[in-house]
C-alpha positions in Angstrom: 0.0 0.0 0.0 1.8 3.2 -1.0 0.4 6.5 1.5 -0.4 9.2 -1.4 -0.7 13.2 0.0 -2.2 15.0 -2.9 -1.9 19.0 -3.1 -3.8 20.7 -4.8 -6.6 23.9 -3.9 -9.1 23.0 -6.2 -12.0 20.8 -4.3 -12.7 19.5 -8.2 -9.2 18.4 -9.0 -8.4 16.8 -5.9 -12.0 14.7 -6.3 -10.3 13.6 -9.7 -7.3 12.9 -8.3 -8.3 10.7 -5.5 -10.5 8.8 -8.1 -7.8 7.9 -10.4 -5.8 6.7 -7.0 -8.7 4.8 -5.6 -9.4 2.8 -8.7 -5.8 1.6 -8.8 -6.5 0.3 -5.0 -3.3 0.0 -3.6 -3.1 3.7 -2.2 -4.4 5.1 1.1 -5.2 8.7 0.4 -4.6 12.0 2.2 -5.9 15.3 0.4 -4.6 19.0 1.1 -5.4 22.3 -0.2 -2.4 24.7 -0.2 0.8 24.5 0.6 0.7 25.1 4.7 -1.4 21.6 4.7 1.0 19.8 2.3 3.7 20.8 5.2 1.7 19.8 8.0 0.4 16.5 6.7 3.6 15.3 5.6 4.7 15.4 8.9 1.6 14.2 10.3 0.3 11.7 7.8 3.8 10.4 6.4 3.6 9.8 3.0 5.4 7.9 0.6 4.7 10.1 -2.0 3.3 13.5 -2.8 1.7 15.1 -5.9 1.7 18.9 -5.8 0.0 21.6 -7.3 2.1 24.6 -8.1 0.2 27.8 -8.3 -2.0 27.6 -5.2 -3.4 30.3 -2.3 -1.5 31.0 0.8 2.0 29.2 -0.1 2.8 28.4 -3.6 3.9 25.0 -4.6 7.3 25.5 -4.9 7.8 27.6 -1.2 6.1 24.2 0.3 8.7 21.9 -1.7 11.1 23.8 -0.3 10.0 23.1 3.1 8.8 19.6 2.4 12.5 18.7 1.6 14.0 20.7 4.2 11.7 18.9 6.9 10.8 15.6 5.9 12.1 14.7 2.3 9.9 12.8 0.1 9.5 12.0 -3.4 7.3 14.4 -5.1 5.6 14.7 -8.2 4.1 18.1 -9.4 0.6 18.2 -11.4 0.4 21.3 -12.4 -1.2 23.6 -15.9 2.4 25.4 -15.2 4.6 22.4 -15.2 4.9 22.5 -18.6 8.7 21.1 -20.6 11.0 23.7 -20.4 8.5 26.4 -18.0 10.9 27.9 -15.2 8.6 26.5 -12.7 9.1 23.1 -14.0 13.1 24.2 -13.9 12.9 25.0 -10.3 10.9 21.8 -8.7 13.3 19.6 -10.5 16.3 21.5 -8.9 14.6 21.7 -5.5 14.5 17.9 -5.0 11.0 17.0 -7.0 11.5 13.7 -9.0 9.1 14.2 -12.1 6.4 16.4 -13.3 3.2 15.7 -15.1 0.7 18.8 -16.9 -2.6 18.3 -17.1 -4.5 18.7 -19.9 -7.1 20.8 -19.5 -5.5 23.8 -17.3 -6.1 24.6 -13.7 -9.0 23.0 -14.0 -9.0 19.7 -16.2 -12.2 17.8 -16.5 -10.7 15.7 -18.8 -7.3 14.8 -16.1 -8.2 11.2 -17.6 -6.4 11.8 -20.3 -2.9 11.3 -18.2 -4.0 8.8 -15.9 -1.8 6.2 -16.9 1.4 8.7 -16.8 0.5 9.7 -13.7 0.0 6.8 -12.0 3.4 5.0 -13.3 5.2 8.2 -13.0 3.6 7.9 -8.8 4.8 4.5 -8.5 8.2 4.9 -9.8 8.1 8.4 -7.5 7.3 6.3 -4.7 10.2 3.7 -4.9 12.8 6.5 -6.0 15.8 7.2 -3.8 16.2 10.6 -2.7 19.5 12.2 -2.5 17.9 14.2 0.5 21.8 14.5 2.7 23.0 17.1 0.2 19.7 19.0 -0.8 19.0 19.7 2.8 22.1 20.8 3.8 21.5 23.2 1.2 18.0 24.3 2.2 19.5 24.3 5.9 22.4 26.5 5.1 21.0 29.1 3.1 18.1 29.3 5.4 20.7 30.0 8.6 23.1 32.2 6.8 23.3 35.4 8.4 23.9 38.5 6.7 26.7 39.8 7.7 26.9 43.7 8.1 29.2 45.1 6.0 30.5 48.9 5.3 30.7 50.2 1.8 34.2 51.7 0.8 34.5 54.9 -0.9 31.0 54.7 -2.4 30.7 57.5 -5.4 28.2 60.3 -5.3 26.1 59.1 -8.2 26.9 55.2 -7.8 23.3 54.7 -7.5 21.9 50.6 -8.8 18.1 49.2 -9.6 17.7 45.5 -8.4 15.4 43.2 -10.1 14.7 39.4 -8.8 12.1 37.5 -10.7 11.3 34.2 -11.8 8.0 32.3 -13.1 6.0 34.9 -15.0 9.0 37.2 -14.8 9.6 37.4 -18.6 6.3 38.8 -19.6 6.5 40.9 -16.4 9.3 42.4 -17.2 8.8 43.2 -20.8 5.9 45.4 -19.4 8.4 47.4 -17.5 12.0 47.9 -19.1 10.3 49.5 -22.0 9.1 52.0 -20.4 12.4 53.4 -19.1 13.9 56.2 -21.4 17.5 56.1 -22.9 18.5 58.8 -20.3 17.8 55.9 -17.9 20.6 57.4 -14.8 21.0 54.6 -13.2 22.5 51.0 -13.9 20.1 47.6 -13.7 20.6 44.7 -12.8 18.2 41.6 -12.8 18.3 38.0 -11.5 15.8 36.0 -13.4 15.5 32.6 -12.8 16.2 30.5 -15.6 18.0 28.3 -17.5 21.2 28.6 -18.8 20.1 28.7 -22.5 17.1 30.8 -22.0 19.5 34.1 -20.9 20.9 34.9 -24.0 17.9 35.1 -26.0 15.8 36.7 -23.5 18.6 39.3 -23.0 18.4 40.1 -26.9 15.0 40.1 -26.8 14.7 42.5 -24.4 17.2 44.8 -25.8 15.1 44.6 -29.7 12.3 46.3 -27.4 14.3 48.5 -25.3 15.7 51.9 -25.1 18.3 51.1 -22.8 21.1 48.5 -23.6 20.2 45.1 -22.6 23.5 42.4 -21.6 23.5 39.1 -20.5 26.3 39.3 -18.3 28.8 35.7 -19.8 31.7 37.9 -18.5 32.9 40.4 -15.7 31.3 43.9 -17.3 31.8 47.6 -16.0 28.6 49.0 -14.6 27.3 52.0 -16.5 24.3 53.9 -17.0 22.0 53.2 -19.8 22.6 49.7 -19.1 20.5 46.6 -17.7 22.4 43.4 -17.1 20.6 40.0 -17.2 22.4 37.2 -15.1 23.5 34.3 -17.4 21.3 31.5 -16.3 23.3 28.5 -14.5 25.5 30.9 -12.5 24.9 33.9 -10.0 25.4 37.9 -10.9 27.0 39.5 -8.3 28.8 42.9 -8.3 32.5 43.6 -7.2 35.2 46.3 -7.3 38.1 46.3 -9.5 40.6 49.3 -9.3 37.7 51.1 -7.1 35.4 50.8 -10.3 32.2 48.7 -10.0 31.7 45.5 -12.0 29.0 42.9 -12.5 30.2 39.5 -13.4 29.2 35.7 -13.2 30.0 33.2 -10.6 29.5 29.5 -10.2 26.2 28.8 -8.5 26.5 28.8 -4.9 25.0 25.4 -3.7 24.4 27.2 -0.4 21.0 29.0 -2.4 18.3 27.2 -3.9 17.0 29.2 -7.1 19.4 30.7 -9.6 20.3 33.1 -10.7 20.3 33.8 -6.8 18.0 36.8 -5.6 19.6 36.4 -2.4 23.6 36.0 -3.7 23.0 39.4 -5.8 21.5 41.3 -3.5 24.6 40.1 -0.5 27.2 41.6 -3.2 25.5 44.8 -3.4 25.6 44.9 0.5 28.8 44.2 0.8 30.1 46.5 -2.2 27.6 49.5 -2.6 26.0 52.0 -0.3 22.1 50.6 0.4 20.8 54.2 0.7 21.6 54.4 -3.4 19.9 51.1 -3.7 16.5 50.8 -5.8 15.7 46.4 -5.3 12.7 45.1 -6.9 10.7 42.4 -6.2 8.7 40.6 -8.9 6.3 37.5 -9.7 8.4 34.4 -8.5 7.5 31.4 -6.5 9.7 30.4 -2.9 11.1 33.5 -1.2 14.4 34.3 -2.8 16.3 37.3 -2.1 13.2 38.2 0.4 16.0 38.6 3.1 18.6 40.7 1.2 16.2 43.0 -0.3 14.7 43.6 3.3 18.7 44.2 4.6 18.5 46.9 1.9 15.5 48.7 2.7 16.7 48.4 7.0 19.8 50.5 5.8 18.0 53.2 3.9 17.4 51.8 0.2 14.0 52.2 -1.8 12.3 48.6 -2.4 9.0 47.9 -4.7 7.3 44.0 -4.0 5.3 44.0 -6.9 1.3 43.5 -5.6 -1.3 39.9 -5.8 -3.4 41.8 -8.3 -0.5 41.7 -11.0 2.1 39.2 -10.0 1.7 35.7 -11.6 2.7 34.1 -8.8 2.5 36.0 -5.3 5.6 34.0 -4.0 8.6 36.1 -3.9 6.9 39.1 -3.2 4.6 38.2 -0.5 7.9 37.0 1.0 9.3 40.7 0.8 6.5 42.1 2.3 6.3 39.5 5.2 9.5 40.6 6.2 8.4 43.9 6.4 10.8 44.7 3.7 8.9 46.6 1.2 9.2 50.2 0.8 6.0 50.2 -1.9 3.6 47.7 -3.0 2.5 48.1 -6.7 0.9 46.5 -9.6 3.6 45.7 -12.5 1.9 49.3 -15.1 2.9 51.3 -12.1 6.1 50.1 -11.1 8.4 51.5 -13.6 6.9 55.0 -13.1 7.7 54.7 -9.3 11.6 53.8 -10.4 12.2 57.1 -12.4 10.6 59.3 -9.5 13.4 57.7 -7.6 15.5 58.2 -10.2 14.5 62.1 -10.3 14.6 63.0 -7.2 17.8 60.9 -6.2 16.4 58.7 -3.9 
């Protein structure tokens, strides 16, 4: 008998779920409708396995994985209409610890979830009997969760050394096509965005942005100088961070730091800046994304005088990473993604 928890906040789907399960008759079957449960009852109800929804009220899927496989690691399968080959949210399960992925077919809400009963149920079973290489993966979870910001004093910090932080990930692309555009070539201050994704996706979304942009879009392959007019996009399968060479800033690429889970890291990015810039010149940005990367840098910044914007539930594709921000009591602003750019350039103006 294999001990099935499935996650997911729609009363409908989880009926259809449990039938497909039932029929097979060798699972006893737990149901939960958000992420807080799927935490709860897998401590509580133990299961072998777990299918999880992904977009879903009060914790997203992938903030509960997290936890999940920091608590009580367990083979997990995500069901999701976002999960689909090659989505960033697909991306990130599979690098938090979840061992497949299934989409159903109909959307959020798929009366015709027959349709994959036979995938999912093999791919549950083979889930269920998969070994877990949990040692690692929590250590990571566990570290990047207990690492302390350390506080740091800027050197030397120039008048008009002034940076906008972005961190995004699953809906970011749209998201941010919405906003960049709307920044003017006269544009005074430097960007820099960490985007989760992949490391092919970077390139092309960094030339696709700058085919719609005024201001000069780079994926950052190589240590760059930080000027104005600029935005740099962090080249996916590494972190952007910032640095000083001959008392000039810099953005460059690193090896991922296996301390973080999501990368490019949020949370690395906005540490460099910390530690090399003045936060009072500090614009950070939070946008859609699921878990609650860079939620504790960004909050650092604002504590010690920077200007941060957590982008607002009525816009944001997934209400993950910014909820997070705000949480923390880290955002300056809350505002829907139209209103966000103009909120940058008064800050711009008016040197804040």
């Amino acid at each position: 008998m294999i001990k099935i928890l499935i996650v997911d906040d729609s009363a409908l789907m989880r009926k259809l779920l449990r039938e497909i399960f039932e029929k097979e008759g060798d699972f006893q079957i737990e149901l939960a409708r958000n992420g807080v449960e799927a935490i709860e009852k897998n401590l509580n109800f133990q299961p072998d396995v777990i299918t999880l929804d992904i977009n879903m009220p009060e914790m997203d899927g992938i903030t509960a994985l997290a936890h999940i496989m920091a608590q009580r690691p367990v083979p997990v399968v995500m069901v999701s209409s976002l999960t689909e080959k090659g989505a960033l949210a697909t991306f990130e399960a599979l690098n938090l610890g979840a061992v497949d992925y299934v989409t159903k077919p109909g959307g959020t809400i798929s009366l015709n979830i027959d349709e994959i009963r036979d995938e999912l149920v093999a791919k549950v079973k083979t889930a269920a009997r998969a070994r877990l290489k949990t040692k690692a993966l929590v250590r990571k979870i566990r570290e990047e969760r207990e690492k302390i910001i350390k506080p740091s004093t800027p050197k030397e910090i120039k008048a008009d050394e002034r940076l906008v932080l972005i961190g995004v990930s699953t809906g970011g692309p749209r998201t941010l096509e919405e906003i960049i555009p709307e920044l003017s070539a006269d544009f005074p201050i430097p960007i820099i965005v960490a985007q989760h994704m992949p490391p092919t996706f970077t390139k092309s979304f960094a030339e696709r942005l700058n085919s719609i942009c005024e201001l000069e879009v780079l994926e950052v392959d190589r240590p760059l100088p930080v000027e104005r007019g600029k935005i740099y996009i962090g080249k996916g399968g590494t972190d952007v961070v910032v640095a000083r060479r001959s008392d000039k800033l810099i953005v460059h690429p690193k090896p991922e730091n296996p301390s973080f889970l999501w990368h490019p890291s949020v949370e690395v990015l906005g540490r460099s800046v910390l530690e090399h810039c003045d936060p009072k010149k500090v614009i950070a940005v939070m946008l859609t994304g699921m878990g609650y990367d860079g939620a504790d840098a960004f909050t650092e910044i604002k504590k010690k005088g920077g200007k941060t914007i957590a982008e607002s539930e009525e816009s944001a594709v997934v209400f993950g990473m910014p909820r997070e921000l705000i949480e923390r009591g880290g955002a300056t602003v809350i505002l829907p993604a139209e209103k966000i750019a103009k909120q940058i350039i008064s800050w711009a103006k008016n040197n804040v």
